[in-house]
C-alpha positions, -999 to 999 in steps of 0.1 A, spaced: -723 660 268 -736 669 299 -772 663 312 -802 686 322 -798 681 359 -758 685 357 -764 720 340 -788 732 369 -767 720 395 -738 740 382 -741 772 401 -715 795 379 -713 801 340 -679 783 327 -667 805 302 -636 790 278 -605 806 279 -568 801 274 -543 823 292 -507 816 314 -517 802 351 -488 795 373 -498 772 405 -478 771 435 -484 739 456 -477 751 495 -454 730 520 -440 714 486 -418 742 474 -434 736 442 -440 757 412 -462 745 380 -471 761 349 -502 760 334 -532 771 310 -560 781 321 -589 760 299 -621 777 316 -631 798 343 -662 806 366 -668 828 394 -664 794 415 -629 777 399 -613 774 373 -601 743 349 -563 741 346 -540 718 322 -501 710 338 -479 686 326 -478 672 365 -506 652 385 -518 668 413 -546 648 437 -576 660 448 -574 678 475 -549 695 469 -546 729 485 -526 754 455 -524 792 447 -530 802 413 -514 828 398 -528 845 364 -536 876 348 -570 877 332 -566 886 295 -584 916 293 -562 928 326 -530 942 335 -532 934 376 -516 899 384 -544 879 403 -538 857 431 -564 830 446 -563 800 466 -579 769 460 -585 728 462 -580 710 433 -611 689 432 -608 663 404 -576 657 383 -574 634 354 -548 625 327 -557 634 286 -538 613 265 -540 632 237 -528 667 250 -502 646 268 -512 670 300 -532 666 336 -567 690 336 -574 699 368 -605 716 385 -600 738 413 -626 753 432 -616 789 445 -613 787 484 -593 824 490 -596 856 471 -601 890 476 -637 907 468 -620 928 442 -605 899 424 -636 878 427 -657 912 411 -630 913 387 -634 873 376 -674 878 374 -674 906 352 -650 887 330 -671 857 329 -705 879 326 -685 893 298 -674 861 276 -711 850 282 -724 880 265 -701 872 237 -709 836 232 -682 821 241 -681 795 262 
C-alpha cells in the first residue's frame, strides 16, 4: 500500500492494463517479450521472463489496445525485481524518447482508463 507522500510525489496517473510489449535492448542484439502491467504518461511497468538492470537503456514496442498504430518509445529501465509467483521480472521504465503524437496518444489513453475507474 503506498503512502500519502508517495501518491503526491507521483507526477502521472498509473492506469492498469495488460497488452503485448516487445523490448529491444540496443548494442545487445536482444529482443524480449513482454506485458505491459500499467502505464502513465511517464513509463510504463513491464513483466519479461529475463532480468534486466537498472539502467538499462530499451525500446518498447506496443500497440495501445484501443489502437491500430504500432508505438515506439525509448526508455531506462529504472528498478527491476524478480516475482516468484508469476515466475517473471517487472520492470519500470521511465519513457526517455517518443514522439509528441505518441506521447498525446498515451495521455488520452490514460485520461481515459482513469475516467473509467480503472486503475
Amino acid at each position: 500500500m503506498s503512502s500519502e507522500s508517495e501518491k503526491t510525489q507521483r507526477r502521472f496517473f498509473r492506469a492498469s492494463v495488460d497488452f503485448p510489449v516487445t523490448l529491444i535492448v540496443p548494442g545487445h542484439e536482444l529482443v524480449l517479450e513482454g506485458s505491459a502491467l500499467d502505464l502513465s504518461g511517464g513509463g510504463m511497468r513491464v513483466a519479461t521472463r529475463t532480468d534486466l538492470p537498472p539502467g538499462q537503456s530499451v525500446w518498447l514496442r506496443f500497440t495501445l489496445p484501443d489502437s491500430d498504430a504500432e508505438k515506439l518509445v525509448r526508455g531506462n529501465v529504472v528498478l527491476s525485481f524478480y516475482d516468484a509467483s508469476k515466475k517473471q521480472y517487472a520492470h519500470g521504465v521511465a519513457f526517455t524518447q517518443y514522439t509528441q503524437d505518441v506521447q498525446v496518444e498515451i495521455n488520452e489513453f490514460v485520461t481515459r482508463r482513469k475516467a473509467e475507474g480503472a486503475g
